[in-house]
C-alpha positions as CSV (number, residue, x, y, z in Angstrom):
1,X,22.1,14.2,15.9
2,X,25.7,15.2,14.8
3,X,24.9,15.7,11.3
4,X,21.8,17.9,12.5
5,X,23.8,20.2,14.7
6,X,26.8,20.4,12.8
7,X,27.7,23.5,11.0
8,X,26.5,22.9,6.8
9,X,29.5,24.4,5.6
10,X,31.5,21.6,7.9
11,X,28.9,18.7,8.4
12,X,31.1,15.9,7.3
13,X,34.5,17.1,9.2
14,X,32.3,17.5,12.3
15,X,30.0,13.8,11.9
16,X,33.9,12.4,10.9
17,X,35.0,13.4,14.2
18,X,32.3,12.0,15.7
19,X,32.4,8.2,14.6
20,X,36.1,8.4,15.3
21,X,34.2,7.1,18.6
22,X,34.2,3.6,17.8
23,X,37.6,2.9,16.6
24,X,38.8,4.9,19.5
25,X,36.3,2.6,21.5
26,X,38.0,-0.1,19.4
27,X,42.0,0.8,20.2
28,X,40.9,1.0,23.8
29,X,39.8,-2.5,23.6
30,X,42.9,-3.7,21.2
31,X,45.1,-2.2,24.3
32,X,43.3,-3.9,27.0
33,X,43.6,-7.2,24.8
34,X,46.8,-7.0,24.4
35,X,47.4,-6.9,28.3
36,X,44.9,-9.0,29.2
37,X,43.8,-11.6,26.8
38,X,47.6,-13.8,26.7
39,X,47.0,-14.0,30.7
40,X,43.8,-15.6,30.6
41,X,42.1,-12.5,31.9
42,X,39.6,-11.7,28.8
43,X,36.8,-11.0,31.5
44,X,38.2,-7.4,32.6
45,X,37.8,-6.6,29.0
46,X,34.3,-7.4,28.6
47,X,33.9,-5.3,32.0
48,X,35.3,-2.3,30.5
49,X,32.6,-2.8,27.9
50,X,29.9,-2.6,30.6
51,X,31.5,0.3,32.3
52,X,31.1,2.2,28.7
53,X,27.5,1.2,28.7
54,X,26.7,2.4,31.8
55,X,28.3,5.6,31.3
56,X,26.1,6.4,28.0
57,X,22.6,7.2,29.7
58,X,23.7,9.6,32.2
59,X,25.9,11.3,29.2
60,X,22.8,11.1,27.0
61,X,20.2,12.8,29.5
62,X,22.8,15.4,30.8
63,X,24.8,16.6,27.8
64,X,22.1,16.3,24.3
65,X,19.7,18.6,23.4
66,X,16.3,17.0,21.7
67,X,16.3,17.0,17.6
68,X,14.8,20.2,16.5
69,X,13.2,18.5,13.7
70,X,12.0,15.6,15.8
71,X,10.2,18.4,17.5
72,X,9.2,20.1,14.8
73,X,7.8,17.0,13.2
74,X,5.6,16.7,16.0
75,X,4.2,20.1,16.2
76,X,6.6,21.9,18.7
77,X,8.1,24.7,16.7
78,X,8.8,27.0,19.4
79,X,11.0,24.7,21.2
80,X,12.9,23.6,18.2
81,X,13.4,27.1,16.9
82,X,14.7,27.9,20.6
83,X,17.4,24.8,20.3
84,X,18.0,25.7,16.8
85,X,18.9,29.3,18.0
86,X,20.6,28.2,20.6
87,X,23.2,26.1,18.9
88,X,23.2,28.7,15.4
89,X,21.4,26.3,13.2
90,X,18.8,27.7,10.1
91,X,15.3,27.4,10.7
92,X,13.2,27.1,8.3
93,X,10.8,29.2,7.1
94,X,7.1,27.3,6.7
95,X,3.7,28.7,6.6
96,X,1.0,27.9,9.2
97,X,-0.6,26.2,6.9
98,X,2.7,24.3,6.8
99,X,3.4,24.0,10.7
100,X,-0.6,22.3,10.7
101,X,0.2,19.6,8.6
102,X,3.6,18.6,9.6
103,X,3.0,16.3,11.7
104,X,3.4,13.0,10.2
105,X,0.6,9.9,10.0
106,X,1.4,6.1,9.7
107,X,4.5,4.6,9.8
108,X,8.0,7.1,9.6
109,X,8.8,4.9,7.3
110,X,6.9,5.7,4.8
111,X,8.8,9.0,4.2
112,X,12.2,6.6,3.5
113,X,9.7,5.5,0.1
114,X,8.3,9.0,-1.1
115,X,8.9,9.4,-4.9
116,X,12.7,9.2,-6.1
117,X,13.9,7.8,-2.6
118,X,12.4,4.4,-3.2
119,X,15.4,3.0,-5.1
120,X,17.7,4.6,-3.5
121,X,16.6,3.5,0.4
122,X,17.0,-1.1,-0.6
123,X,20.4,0.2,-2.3
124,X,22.0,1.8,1.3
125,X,20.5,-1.0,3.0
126,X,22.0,-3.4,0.9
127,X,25.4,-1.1,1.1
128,X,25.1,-1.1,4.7
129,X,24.4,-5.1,4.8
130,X,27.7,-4.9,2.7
131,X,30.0,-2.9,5.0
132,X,28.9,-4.5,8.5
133,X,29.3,-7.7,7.1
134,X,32.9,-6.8,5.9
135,X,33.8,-4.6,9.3
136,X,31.9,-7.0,12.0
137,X,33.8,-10.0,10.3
138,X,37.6,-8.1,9.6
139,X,37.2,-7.4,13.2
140,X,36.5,-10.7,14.7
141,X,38.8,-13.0,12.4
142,X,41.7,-10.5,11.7
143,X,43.3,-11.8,14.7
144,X,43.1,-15.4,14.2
145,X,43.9,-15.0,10.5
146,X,47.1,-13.6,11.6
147,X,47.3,-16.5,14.0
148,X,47.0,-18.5,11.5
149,X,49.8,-16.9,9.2
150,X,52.6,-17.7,12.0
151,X,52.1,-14.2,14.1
152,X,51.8,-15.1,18.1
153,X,48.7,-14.0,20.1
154,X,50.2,-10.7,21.3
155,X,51.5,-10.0,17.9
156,X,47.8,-10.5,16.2
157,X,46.1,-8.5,18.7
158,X,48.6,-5.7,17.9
159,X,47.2,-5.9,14.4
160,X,43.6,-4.7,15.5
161,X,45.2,-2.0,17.0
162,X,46.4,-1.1,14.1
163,X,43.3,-1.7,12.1
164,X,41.3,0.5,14.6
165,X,43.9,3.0,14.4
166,X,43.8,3.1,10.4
167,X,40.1,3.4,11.0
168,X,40.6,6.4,12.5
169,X,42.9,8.4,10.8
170,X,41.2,7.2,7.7
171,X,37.9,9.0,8.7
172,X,39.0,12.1,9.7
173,X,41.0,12.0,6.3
174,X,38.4,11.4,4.4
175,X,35.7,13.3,6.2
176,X,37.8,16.4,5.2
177,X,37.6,15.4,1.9
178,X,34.0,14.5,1.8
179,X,33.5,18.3,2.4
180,X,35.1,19.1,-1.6
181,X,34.1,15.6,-3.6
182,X,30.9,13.9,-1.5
183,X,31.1,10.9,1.5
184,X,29.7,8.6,-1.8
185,X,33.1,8.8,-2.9
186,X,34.9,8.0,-0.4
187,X,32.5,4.8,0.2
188,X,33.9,3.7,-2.9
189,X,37.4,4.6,-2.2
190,X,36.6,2.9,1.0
191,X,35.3,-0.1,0.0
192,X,37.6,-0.7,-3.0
193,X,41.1,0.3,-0.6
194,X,39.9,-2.8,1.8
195,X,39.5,-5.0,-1.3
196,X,42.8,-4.8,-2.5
197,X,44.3,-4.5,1.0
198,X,42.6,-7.7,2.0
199,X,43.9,-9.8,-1.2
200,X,47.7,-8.3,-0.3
201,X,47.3,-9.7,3.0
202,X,47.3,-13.3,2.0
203,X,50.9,-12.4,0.2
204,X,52.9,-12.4,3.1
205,X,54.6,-8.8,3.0
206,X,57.0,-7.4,5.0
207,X,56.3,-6.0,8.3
208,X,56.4,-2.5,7.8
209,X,54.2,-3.1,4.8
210,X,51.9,-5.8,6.6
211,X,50.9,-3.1,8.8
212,X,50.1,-0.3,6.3
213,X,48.1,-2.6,4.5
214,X,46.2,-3.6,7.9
215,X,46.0,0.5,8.7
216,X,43.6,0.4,5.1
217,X,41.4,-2.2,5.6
218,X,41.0,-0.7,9.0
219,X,40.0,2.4,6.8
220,X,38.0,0.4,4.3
221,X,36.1,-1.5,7.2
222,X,35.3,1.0,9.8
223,X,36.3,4.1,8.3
224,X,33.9,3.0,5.3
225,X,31.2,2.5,7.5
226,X,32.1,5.9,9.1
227,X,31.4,7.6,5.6
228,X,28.8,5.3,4.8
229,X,27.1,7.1,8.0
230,X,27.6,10.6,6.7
231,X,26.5,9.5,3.3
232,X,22.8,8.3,5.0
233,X,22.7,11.3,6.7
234,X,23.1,14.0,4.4
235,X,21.2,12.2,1.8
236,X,17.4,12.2,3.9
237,X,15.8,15.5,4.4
238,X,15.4,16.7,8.4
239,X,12.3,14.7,8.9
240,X,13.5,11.1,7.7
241,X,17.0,11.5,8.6
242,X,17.3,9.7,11.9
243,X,14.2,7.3,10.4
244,X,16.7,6.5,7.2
245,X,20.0,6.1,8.9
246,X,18.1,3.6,11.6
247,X,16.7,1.6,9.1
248,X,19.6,1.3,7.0
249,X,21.8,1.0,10.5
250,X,19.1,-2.0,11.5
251,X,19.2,-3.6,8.0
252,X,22.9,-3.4,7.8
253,X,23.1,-5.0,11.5
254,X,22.0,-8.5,9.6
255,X,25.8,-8.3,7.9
256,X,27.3,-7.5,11.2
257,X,25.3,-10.7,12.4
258,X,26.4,-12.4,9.7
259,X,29.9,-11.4,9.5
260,X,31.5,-13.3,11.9
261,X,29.4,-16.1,11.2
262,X,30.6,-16.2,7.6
263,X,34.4,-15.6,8.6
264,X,34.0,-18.6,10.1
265,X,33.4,-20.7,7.2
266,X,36.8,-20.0,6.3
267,X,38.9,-19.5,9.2
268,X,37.7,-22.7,11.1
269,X,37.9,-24.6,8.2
270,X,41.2,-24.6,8.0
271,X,40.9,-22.0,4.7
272,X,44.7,-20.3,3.4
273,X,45.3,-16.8,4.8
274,X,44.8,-15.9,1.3
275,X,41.0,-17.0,1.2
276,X,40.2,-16.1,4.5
277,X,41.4,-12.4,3.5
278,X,39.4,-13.1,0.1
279,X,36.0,-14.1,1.1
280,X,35.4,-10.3,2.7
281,X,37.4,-8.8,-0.1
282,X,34.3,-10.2,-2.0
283,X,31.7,-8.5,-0.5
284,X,33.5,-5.1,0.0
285,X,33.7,-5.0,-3.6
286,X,30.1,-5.7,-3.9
287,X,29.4,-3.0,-1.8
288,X,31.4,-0.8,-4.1
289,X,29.4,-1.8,-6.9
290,X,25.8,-1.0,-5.9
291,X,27.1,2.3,-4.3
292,X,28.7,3.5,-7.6
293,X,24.5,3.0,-8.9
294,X,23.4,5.5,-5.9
295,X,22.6,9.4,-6.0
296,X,24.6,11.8,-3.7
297,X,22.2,12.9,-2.4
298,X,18.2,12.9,-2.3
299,X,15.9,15.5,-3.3
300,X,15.1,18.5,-1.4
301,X,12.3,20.1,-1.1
302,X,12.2,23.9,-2.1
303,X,11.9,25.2,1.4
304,X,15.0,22.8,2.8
305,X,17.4,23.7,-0.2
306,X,15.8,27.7,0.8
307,X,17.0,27.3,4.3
308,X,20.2,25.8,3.7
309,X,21.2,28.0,1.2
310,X,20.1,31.0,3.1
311,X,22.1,29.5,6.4
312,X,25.5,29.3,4.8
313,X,25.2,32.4,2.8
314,X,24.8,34.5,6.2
315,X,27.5,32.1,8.0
């Protein structure tokens, strides 16, 4: 829905903003750690999770407008053109001819496998798989790892605070430069910065250093995944966007399952902090490599490019 309503000419600075919500979700919960966790008191964390939860539906039905081309895919063209006016976003122009046969049949996700998205659609999954597996697992272990390197309890929680805070001023960095060069760049950038941040972990650096390196794998976990986001949604036209980045979201969920899970492996095992910071330094770096195979973007069709074009060239 962000990328939809967002301004063309600032989509990614806009959807950038926007996932800055988890990391901030994420430095809310480092805080609360931090004050709550050495006390025995890890419950009132877990509540403020619930609170956040609860708080989402009423948001949801109060403050968001419905998807214009959710509407229109369903035949309700004057509605969406009303949002769309409302909020200063292009229409597009489509004969009745057109508007008859929008509506979709089958499966939505049958549009995610129209010719020259195919390809394209297993490779973000796989990408997505990738960078869950990586953020879900950094996330979880980073703390113990540090544990595990001589830090105390308080000292490792201040560490995901610092990861979640890298995460965030990684995004909004690179969503600004998504805007000139692409978000599939800065998925690479992303992916490749946690790699070799991850492997200087294990090297015991300084403090001050320690911490920048933490700050960008914070960036090359969540912040990746941020761009990743933006990348899936620019790349789908209007009627398979939210269908693409769900399914590539869903897919991708089986890494964060797996994450922690194989995190594990090496942390309870008793694995150096230099192989526990490894083994997702592997699979970033996998991530890199099937991303750097991927388009920018898919094809549009002549009317969508029409629209778009037309939309920015009167804004």
């Amino acid at each position: 829905m962000a990328s939809e309503f967002a301004d063309p000419r600032y989509r990614s600075r806009i959807l950038g903003a926007v996932l800055t919500g988890p990391p901030v979700g994420g430095l809310l919960a480092s805080i609360a750690a931090i004050y709550l966790v050495p006390g025995g008191n890890f419950r009132w964390v877990y509540a403020l999770g619930a609170v956040a939860l609860i708080i989402v539906l009423p948001l949801a039905i109060v403050a968001l407008p419905e998807s214009p081309s959710f509407l229109r895919s369903h035949g309700r063209f004057a509605e969406a053109d009303r949002i769309a006016t409302t909020h200063g976003l292009p229409i597009p122009t489509v004969t009745a001819t057109a508007k008859q046969s929008t509506g979709h049949t089958g499966s939505p996700v049958k549009l995610l496998f129209r010719p020259g998205y195919a390809g394209p659609t297993v490779g973000l999954w796989a990408v997505n798989l990738c960078s869950l597996l990586v953020s879900f697992g950094v996330s979880t272990w980073l703390p113990q790892i540090m544990r595990s390197a001589g830090y105390a309890i308080g000292s490792a929680l201040t560490f995901l605070l610092v990861y979640n805070i890298g995460a965030i001023i990684g995004t909004l960095l690179a969503s600004t430069l998504a805007e000139r060069i692409g978000a599939k760049y800065l998925v690479l950038t992303g992916f490749v910065s946690a790699a070799i941040a991850l492997a200087l972990l294990g090297t015991h650096p300084p403090i001050l250093l320690l911490m920048l390196l933490i700050a960008v794998t914070g960036f090359g976990g969540l912040g990746t995944q941020n761009m990743l986001n933006d990348h899936v949604a620019g790349f789908y036209p209007a009627d398979a966007r939210a269908t693409g980045l769900g399914w590539a979201l869903g897919v991708g969920r089986i890494g964060a399952i797996a994450g922690p899970t194989y995190g594990a492996f090496f942390v309870t095992a008793g694995a150096s902090v230099v192989a526990s910071a490894l083994s997702f330094a592997a699979p970033a770096l996998i991530g890199a490599a099937i991303m750097s195979f991927l388009p920018r973007r898919g094809p549009l069709t002549k009317a969508e490019a029409e629209a778009e074009v037309d939309f920015i060239a009167t804004h």
